[in-house]
Backbone as a printed PyTorch tensor [residue, N CA C, xyz], in Angstrom:
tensor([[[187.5730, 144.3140,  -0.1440],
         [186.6300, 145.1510,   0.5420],
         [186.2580, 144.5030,   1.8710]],

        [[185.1040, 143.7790,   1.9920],
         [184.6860, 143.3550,   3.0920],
         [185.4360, 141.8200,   3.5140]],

        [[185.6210, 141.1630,   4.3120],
         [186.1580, 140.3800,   4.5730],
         [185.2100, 139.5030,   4.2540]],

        [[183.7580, 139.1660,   5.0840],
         [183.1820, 137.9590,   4.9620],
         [182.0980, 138.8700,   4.2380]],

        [[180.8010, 138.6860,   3.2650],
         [179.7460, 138.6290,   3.1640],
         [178.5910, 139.1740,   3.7730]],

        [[178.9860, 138.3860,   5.0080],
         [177.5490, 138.3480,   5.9700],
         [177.9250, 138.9480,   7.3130]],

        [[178.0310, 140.5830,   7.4620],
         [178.5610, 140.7450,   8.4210],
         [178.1240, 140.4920,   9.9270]],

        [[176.9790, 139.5430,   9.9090],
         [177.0120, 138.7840,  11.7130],
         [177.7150, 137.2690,  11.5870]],

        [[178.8130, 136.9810,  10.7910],
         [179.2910, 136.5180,  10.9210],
         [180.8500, 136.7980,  11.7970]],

        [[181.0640, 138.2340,  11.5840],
         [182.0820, 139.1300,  12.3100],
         [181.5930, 138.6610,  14.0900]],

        [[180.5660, 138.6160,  14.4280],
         [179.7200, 138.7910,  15.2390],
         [179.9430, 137.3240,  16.6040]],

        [[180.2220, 136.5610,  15.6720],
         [180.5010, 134.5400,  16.1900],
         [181.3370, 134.6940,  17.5480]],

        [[182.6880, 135.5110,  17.3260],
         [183.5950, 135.5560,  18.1170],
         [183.8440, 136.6070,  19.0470]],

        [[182.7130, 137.5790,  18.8170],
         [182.3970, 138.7190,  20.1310],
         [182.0900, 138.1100,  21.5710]],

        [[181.9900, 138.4900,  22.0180],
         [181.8390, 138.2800,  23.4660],
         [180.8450, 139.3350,  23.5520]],

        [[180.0020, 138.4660,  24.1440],
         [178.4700, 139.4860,  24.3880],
         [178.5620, 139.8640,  26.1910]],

        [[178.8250, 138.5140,  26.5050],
         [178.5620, 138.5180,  28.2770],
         [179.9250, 139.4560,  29.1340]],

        [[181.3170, 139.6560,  28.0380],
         [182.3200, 140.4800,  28.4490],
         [181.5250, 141.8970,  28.5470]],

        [[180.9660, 142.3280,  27.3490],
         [180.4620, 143.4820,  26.9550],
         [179.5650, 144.0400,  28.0020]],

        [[178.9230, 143.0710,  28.5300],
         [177.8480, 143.1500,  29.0260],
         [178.4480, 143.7960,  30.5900]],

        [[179.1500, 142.7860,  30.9570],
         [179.8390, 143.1860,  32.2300],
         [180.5270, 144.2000,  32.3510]],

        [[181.0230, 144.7360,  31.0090],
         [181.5690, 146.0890,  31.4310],
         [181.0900, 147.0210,  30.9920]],

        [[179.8450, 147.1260,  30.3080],
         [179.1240, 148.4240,  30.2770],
         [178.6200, 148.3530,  31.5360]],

        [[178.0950, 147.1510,  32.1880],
         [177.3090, 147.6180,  33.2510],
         [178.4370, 148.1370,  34.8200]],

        [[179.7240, 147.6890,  34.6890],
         [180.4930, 148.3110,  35.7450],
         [181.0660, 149.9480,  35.1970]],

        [[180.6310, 150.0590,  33.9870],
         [180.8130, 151.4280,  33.5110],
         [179.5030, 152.5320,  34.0170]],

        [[178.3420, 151.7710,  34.2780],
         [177.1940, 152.6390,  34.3600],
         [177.2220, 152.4300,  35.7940]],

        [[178.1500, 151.9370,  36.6090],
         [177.7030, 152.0170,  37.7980],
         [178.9530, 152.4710,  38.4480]],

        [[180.2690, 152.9370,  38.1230],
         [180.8570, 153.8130,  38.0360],
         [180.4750, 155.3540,  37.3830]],

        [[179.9660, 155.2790,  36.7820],
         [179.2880, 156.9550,  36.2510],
         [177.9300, 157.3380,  37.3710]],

        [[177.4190, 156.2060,  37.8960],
         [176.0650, 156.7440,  39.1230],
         [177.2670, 157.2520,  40.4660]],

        [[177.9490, 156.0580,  40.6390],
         [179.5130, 156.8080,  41.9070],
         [179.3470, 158.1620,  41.6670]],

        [[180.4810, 158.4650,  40.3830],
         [180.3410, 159.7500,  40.1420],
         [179.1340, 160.9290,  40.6580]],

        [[178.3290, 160.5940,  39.8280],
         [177.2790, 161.3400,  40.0530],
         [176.7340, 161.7200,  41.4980]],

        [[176.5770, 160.6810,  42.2500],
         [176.2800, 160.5350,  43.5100],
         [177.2310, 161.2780,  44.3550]],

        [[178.4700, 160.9880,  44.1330],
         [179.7910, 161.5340,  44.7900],
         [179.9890, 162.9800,  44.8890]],

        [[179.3230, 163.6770,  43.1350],
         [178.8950, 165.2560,  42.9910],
         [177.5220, 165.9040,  43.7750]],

        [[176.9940, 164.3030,  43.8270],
         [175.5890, 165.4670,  44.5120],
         [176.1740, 165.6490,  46.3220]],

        [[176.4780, 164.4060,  46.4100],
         [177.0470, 164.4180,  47.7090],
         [177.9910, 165.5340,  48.5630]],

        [[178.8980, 166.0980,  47.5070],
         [179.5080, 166.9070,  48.1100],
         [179.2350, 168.3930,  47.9430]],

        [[178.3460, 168.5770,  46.9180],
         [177.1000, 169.8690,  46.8110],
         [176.3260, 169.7780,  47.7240]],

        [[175.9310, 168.4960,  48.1640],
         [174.7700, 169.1550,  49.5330],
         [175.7120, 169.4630,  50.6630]],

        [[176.7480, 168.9190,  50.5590],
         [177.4030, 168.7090,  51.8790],
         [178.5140, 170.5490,  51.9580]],

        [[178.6860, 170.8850,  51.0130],
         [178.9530, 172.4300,  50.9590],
         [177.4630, 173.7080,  51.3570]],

        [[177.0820, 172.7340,  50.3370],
         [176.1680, 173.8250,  50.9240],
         [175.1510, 173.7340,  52.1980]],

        [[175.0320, 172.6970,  52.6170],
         [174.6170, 172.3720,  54.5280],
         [175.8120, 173.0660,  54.8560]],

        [[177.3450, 172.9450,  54.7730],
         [178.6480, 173.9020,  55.7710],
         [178.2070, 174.9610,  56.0010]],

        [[177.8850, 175.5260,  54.4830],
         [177.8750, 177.0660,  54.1460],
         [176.2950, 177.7800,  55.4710]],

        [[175.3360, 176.9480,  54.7970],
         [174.1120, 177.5310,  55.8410],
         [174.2120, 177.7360,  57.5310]],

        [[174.8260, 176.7590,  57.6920],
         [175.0280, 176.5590,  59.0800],
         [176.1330, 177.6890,  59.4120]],

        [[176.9910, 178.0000,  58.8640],
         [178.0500, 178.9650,  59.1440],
         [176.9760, 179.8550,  59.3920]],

        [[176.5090, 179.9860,  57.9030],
         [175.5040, 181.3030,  58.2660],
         [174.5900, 181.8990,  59.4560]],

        [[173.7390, 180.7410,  60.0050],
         [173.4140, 180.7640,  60.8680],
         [173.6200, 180.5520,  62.0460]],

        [[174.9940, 180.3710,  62.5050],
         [175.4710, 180.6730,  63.0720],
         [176.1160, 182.1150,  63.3190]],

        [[176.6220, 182.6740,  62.2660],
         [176.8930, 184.3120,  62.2310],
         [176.0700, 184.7120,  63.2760]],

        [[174.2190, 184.9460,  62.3520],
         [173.3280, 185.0690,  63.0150],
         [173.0140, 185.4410,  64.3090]],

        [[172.8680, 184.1730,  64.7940],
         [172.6670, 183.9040,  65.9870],
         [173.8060, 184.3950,  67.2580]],

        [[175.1700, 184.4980,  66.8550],
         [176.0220, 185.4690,  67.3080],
         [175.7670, 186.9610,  66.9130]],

        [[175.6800, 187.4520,  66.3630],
         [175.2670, 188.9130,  66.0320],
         [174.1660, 189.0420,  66.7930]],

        [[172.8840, 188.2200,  66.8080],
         [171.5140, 188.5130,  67.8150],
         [171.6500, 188.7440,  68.6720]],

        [[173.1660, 187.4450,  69.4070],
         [172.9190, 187.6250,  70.9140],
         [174.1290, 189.1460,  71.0740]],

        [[174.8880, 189.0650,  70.4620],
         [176.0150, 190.4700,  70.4960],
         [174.7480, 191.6210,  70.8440]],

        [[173.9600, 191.6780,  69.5660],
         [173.1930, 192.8070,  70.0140],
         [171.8310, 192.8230,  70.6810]],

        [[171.1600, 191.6580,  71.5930],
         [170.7200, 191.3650,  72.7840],
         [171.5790, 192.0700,  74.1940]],

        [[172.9700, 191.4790,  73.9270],
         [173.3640, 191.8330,  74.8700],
         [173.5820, 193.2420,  75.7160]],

        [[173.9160, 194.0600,  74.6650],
         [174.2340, 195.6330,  74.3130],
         [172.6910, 196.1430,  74.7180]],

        [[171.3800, 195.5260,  74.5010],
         [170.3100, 196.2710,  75.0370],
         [169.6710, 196.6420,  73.9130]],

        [[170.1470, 196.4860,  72.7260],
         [169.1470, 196.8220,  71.2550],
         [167.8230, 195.8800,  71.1180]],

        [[166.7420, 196.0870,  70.7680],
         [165.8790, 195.4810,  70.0470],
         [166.0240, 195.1680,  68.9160]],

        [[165.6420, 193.7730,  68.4860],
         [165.8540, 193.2210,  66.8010],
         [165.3620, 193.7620,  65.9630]],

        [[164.0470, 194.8020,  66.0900],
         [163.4770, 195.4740,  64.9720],
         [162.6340, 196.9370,  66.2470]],

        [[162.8930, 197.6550,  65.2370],
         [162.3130, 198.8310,  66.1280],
         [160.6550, 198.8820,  65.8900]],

        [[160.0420, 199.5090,  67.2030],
         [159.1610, 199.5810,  67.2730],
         [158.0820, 200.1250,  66.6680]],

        [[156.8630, 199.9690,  66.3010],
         [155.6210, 200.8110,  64.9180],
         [155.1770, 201.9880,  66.2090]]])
């Protein structure tokens, strides 16, 4: 069944400080990640707005130019 008895004896020949070092380059590879997703969500959607407003601001002056008012008068 069990090999030894006392199973923190399994425990003698682990490596704690290996473990250690690579969960923590694991959790700081998964923040990359994360960071890397938020990063390129803001950065689509800043493209996207600015396109937009840019449209905008071409269409205003298109129909500035032509002699229309932006909203008709009460």
């Amino acid at each position: 069944m069990n090999r030894t008895p006392n199973p923190s004896a399994d425990l003698t020949d682990f490596d704690f400080d290996a473990a250690y070092r690579e969960a923590e380059a694991q959790r700081r590879a998964a923040m990359d990640d994360v960071w890397r997703g938020a990063n390129a969500a803001l950065a689509t959607a800043g493209s996207n707005a600015l396109r937009s407003a840019q449209r905008l601001a071409h269409r205003l002056a298109r129909r500035a130019a032509r002699g229309l008012r932006a909203s008709p008068a009460a």
